[in-house]
Each structure stands twice: as C-alpha cells, then as structure tokens.
C-alpha positions in Angstrom: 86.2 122.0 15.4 87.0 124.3 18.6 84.7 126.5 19.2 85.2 127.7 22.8 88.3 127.9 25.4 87.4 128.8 28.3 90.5 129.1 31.2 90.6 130.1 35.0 94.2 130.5 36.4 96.5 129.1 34.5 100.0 131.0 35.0 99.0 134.6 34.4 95.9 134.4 32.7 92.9 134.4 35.7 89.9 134.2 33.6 90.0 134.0 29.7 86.9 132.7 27.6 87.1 133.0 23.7 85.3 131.9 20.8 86.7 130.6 17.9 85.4 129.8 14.3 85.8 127.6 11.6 88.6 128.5 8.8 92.2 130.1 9.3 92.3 131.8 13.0 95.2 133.6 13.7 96.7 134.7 17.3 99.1 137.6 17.3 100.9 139.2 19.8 104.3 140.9 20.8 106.9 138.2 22.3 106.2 137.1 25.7 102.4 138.0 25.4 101.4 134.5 26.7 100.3 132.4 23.5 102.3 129.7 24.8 100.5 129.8 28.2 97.0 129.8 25.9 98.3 127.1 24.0 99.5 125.4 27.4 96.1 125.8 28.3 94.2 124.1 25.4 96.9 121.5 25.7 95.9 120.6 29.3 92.0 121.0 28.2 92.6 118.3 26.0 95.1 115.3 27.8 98.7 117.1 27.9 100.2 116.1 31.4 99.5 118.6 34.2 102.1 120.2 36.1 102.1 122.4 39.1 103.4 125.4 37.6 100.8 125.8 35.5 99.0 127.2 38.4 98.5 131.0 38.7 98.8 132.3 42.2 95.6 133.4 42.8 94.2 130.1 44.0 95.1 126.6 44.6 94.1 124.8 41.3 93.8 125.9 38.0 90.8 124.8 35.1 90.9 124.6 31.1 88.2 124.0 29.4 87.6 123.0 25.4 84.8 122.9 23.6 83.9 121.0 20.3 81.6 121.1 17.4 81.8 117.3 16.1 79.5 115.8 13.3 77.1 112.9 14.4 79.4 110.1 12.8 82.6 111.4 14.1 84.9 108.3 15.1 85.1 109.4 18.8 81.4 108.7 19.3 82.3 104.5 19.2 85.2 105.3 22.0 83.0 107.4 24.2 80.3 104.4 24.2 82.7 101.8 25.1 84.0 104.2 27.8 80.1 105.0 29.1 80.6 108.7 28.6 77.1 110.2 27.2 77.1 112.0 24.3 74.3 112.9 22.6 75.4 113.0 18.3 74.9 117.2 17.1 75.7 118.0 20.6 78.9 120.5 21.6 82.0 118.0 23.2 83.3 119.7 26.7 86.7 118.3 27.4 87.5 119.9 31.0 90.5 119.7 33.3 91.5 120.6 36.8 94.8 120.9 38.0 95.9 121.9 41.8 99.1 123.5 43.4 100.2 119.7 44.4 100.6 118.4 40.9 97.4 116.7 41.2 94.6 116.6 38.2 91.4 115.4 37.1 89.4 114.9 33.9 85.6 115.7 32.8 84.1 115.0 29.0 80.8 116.3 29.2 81.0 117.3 32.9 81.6 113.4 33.2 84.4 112.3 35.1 87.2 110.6 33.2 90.7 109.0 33.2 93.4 111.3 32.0 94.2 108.6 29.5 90.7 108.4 27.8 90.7 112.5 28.0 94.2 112.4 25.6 92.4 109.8 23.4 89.6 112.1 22.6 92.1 115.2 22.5 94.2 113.5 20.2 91.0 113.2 17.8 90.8 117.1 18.0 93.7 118.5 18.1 96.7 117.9 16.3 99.4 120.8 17.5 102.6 121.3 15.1 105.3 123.3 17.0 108.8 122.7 18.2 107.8 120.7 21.4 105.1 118.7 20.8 105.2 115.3 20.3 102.0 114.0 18.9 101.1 114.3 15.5 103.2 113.9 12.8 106.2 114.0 15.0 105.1 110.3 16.3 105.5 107.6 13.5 103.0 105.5 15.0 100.6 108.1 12.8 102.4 107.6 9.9 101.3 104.4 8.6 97.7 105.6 9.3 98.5 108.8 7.9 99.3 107.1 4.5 96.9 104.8 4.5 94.4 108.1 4.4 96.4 109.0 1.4 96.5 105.6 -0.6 92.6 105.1 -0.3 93.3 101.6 0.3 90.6 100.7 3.0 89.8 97.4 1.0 93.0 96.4 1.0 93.5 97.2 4.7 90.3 95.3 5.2 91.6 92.4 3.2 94.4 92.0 5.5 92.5 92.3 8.3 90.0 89.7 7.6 92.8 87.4 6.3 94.9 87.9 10.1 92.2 86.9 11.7 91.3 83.9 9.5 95.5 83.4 10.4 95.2 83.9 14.4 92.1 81.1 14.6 93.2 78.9 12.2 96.7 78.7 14.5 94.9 79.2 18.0 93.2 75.9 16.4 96.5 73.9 15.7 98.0 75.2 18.8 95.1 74.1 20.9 94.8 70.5 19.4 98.7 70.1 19.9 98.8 70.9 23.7 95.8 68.5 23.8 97.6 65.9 21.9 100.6 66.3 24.4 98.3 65.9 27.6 96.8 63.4 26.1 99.8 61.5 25.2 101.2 62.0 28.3 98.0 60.3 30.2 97.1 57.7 27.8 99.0 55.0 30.1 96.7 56.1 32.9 93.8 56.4 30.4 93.7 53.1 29.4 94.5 51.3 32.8 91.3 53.7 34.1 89.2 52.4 31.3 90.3 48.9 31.9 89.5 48.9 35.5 85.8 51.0 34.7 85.4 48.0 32.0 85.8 45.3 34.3 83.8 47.2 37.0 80.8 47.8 34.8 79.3 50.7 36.9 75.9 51.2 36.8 73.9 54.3 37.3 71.9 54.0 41.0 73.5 51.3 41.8 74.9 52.5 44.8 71.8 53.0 46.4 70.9 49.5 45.6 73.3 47.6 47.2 73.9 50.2 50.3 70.3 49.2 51.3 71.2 45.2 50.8 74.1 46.0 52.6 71.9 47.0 55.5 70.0 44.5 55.7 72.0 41.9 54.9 73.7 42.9 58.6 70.4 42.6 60.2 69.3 39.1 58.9 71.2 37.0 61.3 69.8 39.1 64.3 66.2 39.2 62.9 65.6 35.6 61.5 67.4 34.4 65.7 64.5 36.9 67.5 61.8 34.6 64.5 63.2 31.4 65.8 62.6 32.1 69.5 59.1 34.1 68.3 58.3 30.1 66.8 59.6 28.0 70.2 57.8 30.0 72.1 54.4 29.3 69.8 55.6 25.0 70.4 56.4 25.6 74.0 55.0 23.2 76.2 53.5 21.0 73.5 52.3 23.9 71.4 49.5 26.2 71.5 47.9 24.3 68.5 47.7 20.9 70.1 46.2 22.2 73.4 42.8 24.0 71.1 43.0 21.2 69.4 42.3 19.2 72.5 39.8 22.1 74.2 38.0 21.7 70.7 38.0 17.5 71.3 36.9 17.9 74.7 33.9 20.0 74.1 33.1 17.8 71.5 32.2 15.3 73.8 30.3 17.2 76.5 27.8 18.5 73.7 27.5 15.2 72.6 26.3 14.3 75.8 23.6 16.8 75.7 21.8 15.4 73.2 19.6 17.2 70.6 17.3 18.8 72.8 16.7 22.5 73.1 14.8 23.2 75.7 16.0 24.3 79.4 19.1 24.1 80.8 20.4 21.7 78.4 19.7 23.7 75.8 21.1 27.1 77.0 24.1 25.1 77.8 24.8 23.6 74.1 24.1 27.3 72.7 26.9 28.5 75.2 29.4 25.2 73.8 28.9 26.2 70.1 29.9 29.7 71.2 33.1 28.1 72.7 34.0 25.9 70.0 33.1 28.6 67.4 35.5 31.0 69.3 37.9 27.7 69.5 37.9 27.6 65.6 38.4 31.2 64.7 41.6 30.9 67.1 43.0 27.4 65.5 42.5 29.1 62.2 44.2 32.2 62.9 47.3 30.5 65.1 47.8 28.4 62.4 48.2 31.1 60.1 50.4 33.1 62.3 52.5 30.3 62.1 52.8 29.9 58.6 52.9 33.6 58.5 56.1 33.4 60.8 57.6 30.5 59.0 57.4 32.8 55.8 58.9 35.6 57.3 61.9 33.0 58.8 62.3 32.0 55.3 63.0 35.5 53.8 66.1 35.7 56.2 67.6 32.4 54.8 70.3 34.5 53.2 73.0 32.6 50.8 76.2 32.2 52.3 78.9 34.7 51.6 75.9 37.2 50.3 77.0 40.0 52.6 81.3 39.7 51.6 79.8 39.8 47.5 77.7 42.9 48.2 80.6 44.8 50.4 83.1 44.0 48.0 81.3 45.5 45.6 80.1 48.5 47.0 83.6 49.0 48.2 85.4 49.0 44.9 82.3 50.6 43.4 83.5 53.7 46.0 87.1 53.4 46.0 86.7 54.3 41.8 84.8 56.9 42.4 87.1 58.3 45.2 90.1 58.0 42.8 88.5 59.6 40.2 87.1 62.7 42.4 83.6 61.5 40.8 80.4 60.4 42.4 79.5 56.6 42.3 76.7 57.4 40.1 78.9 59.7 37.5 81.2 56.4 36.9 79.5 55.2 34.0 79.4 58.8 32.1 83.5 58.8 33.4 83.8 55.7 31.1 82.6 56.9 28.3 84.6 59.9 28.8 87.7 57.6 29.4 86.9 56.1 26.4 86.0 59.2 24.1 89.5 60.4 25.1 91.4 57.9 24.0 89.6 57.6 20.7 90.6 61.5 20.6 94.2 60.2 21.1 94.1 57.6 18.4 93.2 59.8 15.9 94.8 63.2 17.3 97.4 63.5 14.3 94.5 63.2 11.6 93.2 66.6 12.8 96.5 68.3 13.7 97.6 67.4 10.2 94.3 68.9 9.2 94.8 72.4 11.2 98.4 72.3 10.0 97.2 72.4 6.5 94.3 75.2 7.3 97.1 77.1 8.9 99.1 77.0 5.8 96.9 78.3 3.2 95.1 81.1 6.1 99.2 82.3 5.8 99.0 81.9 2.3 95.8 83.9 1.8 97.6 86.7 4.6 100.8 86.9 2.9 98.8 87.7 -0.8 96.5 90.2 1.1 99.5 92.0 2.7 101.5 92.3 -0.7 99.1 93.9 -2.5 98.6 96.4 0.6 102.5 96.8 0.7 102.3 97.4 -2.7 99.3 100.1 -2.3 101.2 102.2 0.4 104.7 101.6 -1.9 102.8 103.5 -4.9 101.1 106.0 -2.0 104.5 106.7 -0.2 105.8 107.5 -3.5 103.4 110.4 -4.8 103.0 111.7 -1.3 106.9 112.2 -1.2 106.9 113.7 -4.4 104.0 115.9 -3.2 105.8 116.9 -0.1 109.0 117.9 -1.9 106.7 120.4 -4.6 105.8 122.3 -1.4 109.0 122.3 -0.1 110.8 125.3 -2.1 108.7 128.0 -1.6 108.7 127.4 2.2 112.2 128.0 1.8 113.4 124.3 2.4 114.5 123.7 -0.9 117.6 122.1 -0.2 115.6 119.8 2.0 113.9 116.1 0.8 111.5 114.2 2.3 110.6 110.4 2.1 108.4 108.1 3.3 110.3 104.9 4.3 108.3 101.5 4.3 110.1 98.6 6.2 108.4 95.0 5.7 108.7 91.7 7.2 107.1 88.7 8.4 107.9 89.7 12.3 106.0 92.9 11.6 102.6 90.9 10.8 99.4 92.5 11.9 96.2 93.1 11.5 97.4 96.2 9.3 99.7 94.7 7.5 103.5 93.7 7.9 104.5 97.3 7.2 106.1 99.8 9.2 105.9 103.4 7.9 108.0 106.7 8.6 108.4 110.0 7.3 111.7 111.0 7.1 113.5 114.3 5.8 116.8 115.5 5.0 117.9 118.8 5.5 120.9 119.3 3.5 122.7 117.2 0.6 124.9 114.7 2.0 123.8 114.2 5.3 121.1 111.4 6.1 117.7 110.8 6.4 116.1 111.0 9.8 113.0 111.5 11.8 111.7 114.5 11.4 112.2 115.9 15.3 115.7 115.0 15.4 116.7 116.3 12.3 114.7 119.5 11.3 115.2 122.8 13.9 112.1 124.0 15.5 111.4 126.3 12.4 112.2 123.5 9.7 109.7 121.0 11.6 106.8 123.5 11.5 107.3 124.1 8.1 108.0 120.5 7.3 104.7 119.6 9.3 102.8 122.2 7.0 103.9 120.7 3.9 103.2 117.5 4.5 99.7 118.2 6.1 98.8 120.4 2.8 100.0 117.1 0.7 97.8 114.8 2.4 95.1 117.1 2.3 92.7 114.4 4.1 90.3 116.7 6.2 90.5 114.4 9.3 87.3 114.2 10.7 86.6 117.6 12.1 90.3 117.8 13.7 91.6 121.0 14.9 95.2 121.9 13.2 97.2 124.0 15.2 100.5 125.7 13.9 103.0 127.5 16.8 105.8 129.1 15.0 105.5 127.8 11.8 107.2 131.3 10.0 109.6 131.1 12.2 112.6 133.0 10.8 111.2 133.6 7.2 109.5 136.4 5.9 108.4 138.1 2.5 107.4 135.6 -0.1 108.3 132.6 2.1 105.9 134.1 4.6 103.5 134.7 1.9 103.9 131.1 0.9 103.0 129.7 4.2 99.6 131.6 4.4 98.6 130.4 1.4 99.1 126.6 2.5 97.7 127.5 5.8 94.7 129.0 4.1 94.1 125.4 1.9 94.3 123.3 5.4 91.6 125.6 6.8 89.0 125.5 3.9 87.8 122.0 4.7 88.5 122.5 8.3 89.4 124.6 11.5 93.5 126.2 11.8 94.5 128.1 14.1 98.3 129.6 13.9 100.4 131.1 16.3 102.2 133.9 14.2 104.8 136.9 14.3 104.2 137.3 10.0 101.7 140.0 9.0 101.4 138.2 5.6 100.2 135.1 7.8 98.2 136.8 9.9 96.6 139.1 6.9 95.2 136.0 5.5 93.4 134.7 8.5 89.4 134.2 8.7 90.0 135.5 12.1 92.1 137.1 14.3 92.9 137.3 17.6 95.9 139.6 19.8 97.3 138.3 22.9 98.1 140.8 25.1 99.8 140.7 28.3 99.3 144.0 30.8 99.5 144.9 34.3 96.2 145.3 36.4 95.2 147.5 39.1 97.3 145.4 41.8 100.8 145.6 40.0 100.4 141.7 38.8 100.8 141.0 34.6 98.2 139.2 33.4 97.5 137.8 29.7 93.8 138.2 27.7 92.7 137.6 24.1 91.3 140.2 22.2 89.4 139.4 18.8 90.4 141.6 16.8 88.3 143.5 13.1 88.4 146.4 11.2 90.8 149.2 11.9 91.8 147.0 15.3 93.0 144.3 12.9 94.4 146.5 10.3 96.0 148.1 13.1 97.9 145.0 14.4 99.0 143.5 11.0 100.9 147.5 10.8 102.3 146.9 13.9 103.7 143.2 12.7 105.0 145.3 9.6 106.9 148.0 11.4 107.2 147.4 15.0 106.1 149.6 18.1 105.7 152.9 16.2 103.0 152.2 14.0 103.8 154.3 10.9 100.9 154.8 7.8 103.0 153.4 5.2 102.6 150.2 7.6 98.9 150.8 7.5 98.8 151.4 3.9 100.9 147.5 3.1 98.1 145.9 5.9 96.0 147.1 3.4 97.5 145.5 0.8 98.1 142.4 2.4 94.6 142.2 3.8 93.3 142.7 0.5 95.1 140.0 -1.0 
C-alpha cells in the first residue's frame, strides 16, 4: 500500500509530500491541474523511464519518492534478498529516484542504490496503473496467464507441471549428454584402442622412471669407474707387488730373530722386543693390503656390467617418455592413463545400452509432462470461461454493453514450459461484428479504463498488497454509469489500496479519501501544482463544484450531500 509521495521538482510541482491511506482515494481537480504530472511522478518513483522534461526549472535534477506499507511475507522480500537490498519484514519500502536536466537517472530502495531495472521489478509489485498510456498491467499479456492462474486456484496443478518440466529438462540433458559422449567417443575409439595397445605392450609402471634414470646414470659411469679400479689394482702389483715385498720383510726378520736366540737380557734382548714390534706392525699391514685388495677386486666386480645393459635401459626410458609426451601426461600418470584408456572404451562398448536407457526415461518424463500440462490446460480452460462470463456481467452497467470479452488460450507443444504449454490473452470486442483484439489496440482510452475495472473487479484477487491506480476511468460517462464505476471501484479498495484520478462527483463522493490538485500561480508569476486533502465542507465543497462547474450553486451542495451520503 502507498502511504507516502514525496516529490521535489518535477515539471511544476517544486516540493509536494502527501499521505495516503488504505481504501478508495480519490484525486480531483479542474483540467490541467497537474494529476498527470503527480501520477508522472509516482511513475518515476517506482521504475517508469526518466526523461528530461520532467525536470522543473528551478534546479538541475528532479526527485520522486514512494513509500510502502508491505506485509512481512510479501513476495518482493525473496527478490530484494537475491538482489542484497536490506529490508527489514514490518518495515516502510522507500523506492526513490533522481533524475537530472541531461536525461540522466538513478535508483534508491531503502536509500540503497539500485539498477533502474530491479527498481521497475519492485514497482511493478506495487503499483499497477490503468489509464490510456500505460503499458503494464493488464494491458501486457505476459500478466494474463498469471492473472488467471490467480483466478483458477490451480497452484497444484501449476506445481505439477513444474515438477514434471524439470523431471523433462534432466531426463533429456541426460540423453543429450550421453549421445555427444557416444559421438566423441566413436570418433576416437580407433585412436583409443591403438593407445591402449601400445600402453598394454608398454606396461608402465608407477616410479619407474626414477628407477631406471638413476641406472641410466650409472650405467654411463661404469666403464670410466671400473678403468680408474684397474689401474688402482696395477698399481698395488707394481713392481712385484706390495704383498710379496712384506711378505719378504716379514721372512727376513724371521731370520735375524732367530739368530738372537731366546735370551732376554741386554742388547740382544732389547733388540728382539724391537723385531716383534716390526713384524707385528708387518702383519697388521699384510692383513689389511690383502684386504684392500679383495676389497678393490669386489668393487671391480660390481662394474662388470652385462653387455648391451645401457641400450635396454635407454630404450626403455625413452619410449617410457615419448608415451607420456604424446599423451600430455607424466611418466608416472601412464598407468592410471591405461586404465582410463581402457574404462573408455568399455564406455563405448556399451554406450547404446544407456542411451537406449535415457531414451526410454525421456519418454515417459514427456509422458508424465504432457498429462500434468492437460489437466492445467484444462483448469485455466474451465477458469478462462467463468472469468469471461464474469467480466461481461460487469460490462453493461459501465456502459459497454455492446462490448464482449474473452480470454483466449492457445496450446502447443512449442509452447512447453515450466507453466505449462499455454499462452493466455484477454481480448475484447467492442462492437458486434468486428473482431476480437488486445485490449490497447481495440478499446479507446475510456473503454480500456473501464474494461481494466471490470476485469480487475472479476478477478477480485487482492494481490499482495498492490496499489490499483485508475486515470480516467469515467471518462465520458456520467449519471448511473458514473455511479456504477464507484461502486466497482469501492469493491477493489476494500481488501486493498485505489486510488482514482476522477472528473465524476459520484466517483469521487464515494472515496475513503479525497484529495484536490490544484494548480496556482506563486509570488514570482510561475504556476505551480499542490495536493490538498480535502474533508468536511472542503470536500463537500469540491464534489458541488464537479456537479455544477465554477459557480458553485446550493442545489450542487445539496446533491454532494446526497451523493456523499450514499
């Protein structure tokens, strides 16, 4: 529900700020008064495209500003999340916008910054304007099918079909998938197989690499090394060998300390303690040269490589390589390539098993569609006809008796949705004999309002706390007609919030509220517009001067009586 406008220039009204309340709200004034400027003004508030003209000359930009009493589980609350604008549930919504000289504009909800587009989004939940230029609403068949849906009360059926298209959607995102992977696949099994054949033979083993890289090494090192052991060993046998010469010392001393005897006094005795020294020393040597020699002759052996060693290991860390380079793999992700090789082309072998599989899923998720979308064609078919019939019972007293109005349901398979296969239109006719057609291109500005009232009064719906606003919808009727439309205006507004842009004292005497527009000239010569709430003798006043025009007579006080009182 609107509660508050609040505008700074915009054309020739410099600062306006109202308050509006629930019910029927009427706005009055003489022609020319501005309530199309006001209405400009709420428009812009809520989304309508900007334009530079709406700027008053007393600065460079211009501001609107609406605000909104919305219930806690209104459906703008989920769109406002996703969009990351706060709003706190049971607090006022502030839609604000700002528009300069240059054509340029920008968008607040809640004294957030916002996109233009997201601002219309929300406006379009809150307002709903009926009037001879506006295109949203009723006068857009993109609401229609929504619109009737409200009527029929079929939300299981909608939800039926919803659930069943997106059964429909995965089930053939699933067939669809599996066939472009049977095509690739088909198209690489030939190189597949040859790959897997090659791995087979190849046998690739996980850290092998490694392995062989460092046999590989020293494999080229072994004919160096085990040459530099072979001239370590002639040097050890040079010159008769360093083990035949102790061997000799050891012989030698042998004898001299035999010829000492046994004695161990004097100088023969210090003299074999000194020998057994020697030859001790003698010993340890052999015995350590001789294991050096051994030692070396182990190490010579170790270097013995078999022929042709070196060529087996290369060639096989070579292919090993080249595999993985032709693969774009690593040496050590070979083996886990091969089973991947070979997982593939058991995929390949047994592709048409599951693609007859999704084929048949696919079927009976269109079967289950195409049963859920009857019986919601069939629920908006029964709806379409008792809202037409409704619409044409309100028809003759708004003086459009001649008129008829339908609501035309196309179906088909290429219209198949998420809400059905349906599309939906309310159409009217004007006069007998010609055709049916949209509503904007057939009925004149006066008709459409009218039209537009009827059909909002048949649906009856209540939507959600929106805001109806009629511009000229007694356009060209008065008397009962008049009457007629204030009483329909006045059964929208008892679940809700209308507001009505009226030249009909019968209109306006039925209001909740009332407000005059007024435009005057100020103190500087310049003609500006205001609202005026108007009660008591200032209303009775007005809804007299609706009756009989500039010169307020008291029989057209007494009839505002009378229509006042009902």
């Amino acid at each position: 529900m609107l509660t508050a406008l609040s505008v700074r220039n915009i054309v020739l009204i410099d600062a306006l700020d109202a308050s509006f309340e629930a019910g029927l709200c009427a706005l009055t004034g003489e022609t020319g008064a501005g309530k199309s400027i006001l209405l400009g003004a709420l428009g812009l508030a809520a989304g309508e495209r900007a334009d530079r003209a709406q700027v008053g000359n007393l600065s460079d930009e211009g501001r609107a500003a609406a605000t909104f009493d919305i219930s806690p589980d209104h459906s703008l609350h989920s769109l406002l999340s996703e969009a990351g604008i706060a709003a706190e549930p049971g607090e006022a919504l502030i839609l604000r916008r700002r528009v300069t000289a240059d054509g340029r504009s920008q968008g607040w909800i809640n004294d957030q910054p916002a996109s233009i587009g997201l601002v219309r989004q929300i406006g379009d939940l809150l307002v709903e304007v009926h009037g001879q230029h506006d295109g949203r609403g009723l006068l857009d068949p993109k609401t229609h099918r929504g619109l009737l849906d409200a009527f029929a009360g079929n939300h299981s059926e909608r939800a039926a079909v919803g659930d069943a298209w997106q059964q429909l959607a995965a089930a053939r995102d699933r067939l669809d998938s599996l066939r472009a992977t049977q095509a690739s696949a088909n198209e690489q099994e030939a190189y597949l197989r040859q790959s897997l054949e090659d791995l087979d033979a190849l046998e690739p083993v996980k850290g092998e690499e490694a392995g062989l890289a460092e046999e590989r090494k020293f494999l080229q090192n072994a004919e160096q090394a085990l040459a530099e052991l072979e001239e370590a060993r002639q040097s050890l046998d040079a010159d008769g060998g360093l083990s035949a010469r102790l061997n000799a010392a050891l012989r030698g001393m042998e004898k001299v300390r035999a010829s000492l005897g046994e004695g161990e006094a004097g100088t023969a005795g210090a003299a074999r303690t000194a020998l057994e020294r020697a030859t001790s020393a003698l010993d340890r040597a052999l015995i350590e040269f001789t294991e050096a020699e051994e030692a070396l002759a182990d190490a010579a052996s170790t270097f013995e490589i078999e022929p042709g060693r070196l060529n087996e290991v290369e060639e096989r860390l070579f292919g090993l390589r080249a595999a993985a380079r032709k693969h774009d793999v690593t040496v050590d992700d070979l083996p886990e390539l091969r089973s991947n090789l070979a997982d593939k082309l058991e995929a390949i072998e047994h592709a048409d098993d599951r693609v007859r599989e999704a084929e048949k899923a696919v079927a009976g998720a269109e079967a289950a569609y195409d049963s859920a979308a009857v019986r919601l064609t069939k629920s908006r078919e029964k709806a379409a006809g008792d809202l037409a019939r409704a619409v044409m019972a309100e028809l003759p007293p708004l003086k459009l008796e001649k008129a008829q109005f339908r609501v035309a349901i196309e179906s088909g398979p290429d219209r198949a949705g998420a809400n059905g296969r349906d599309r939906v239109a309310f159409e009217v006719m004007t006069n007998p004999g010609t055709p049916f057609g949209p509503l904007d291109k057939i009925a004149s500005g006066g008709e459409l309002s009218r039209f537009a009232l009827a059909i909002k009064v048949s649906l009856s719906s209540g939507e959600d706390g929106l805001t109806l606003i009629f511009d000229e919808v007694d356009q060209g009727v008065g008397g009962a007609v008049a009457a007629a439309v204030g009483k329909r205006l006045k059964r929208l507004a008892e679940t809700g919030q209308t507001l009505v842009v009226t030249h009909s004292p019968q209109v306006a005497a039925m209001a909740d509220h009332h407000w005059k527009i007024e435009k005057a000239e100020d103190g500087e010569g310049r003609v500006r517009t205001t609202l005026r709430p108007l009660s008591g003798a200032e209303r009775r006043e007005e809804i007299a001067r609706m009756l009989s025009g500039e010169n307020v007579t008291d029989a057209a006080r007494a009839q505002a009586d009378e229509l006042m009182a009902g």
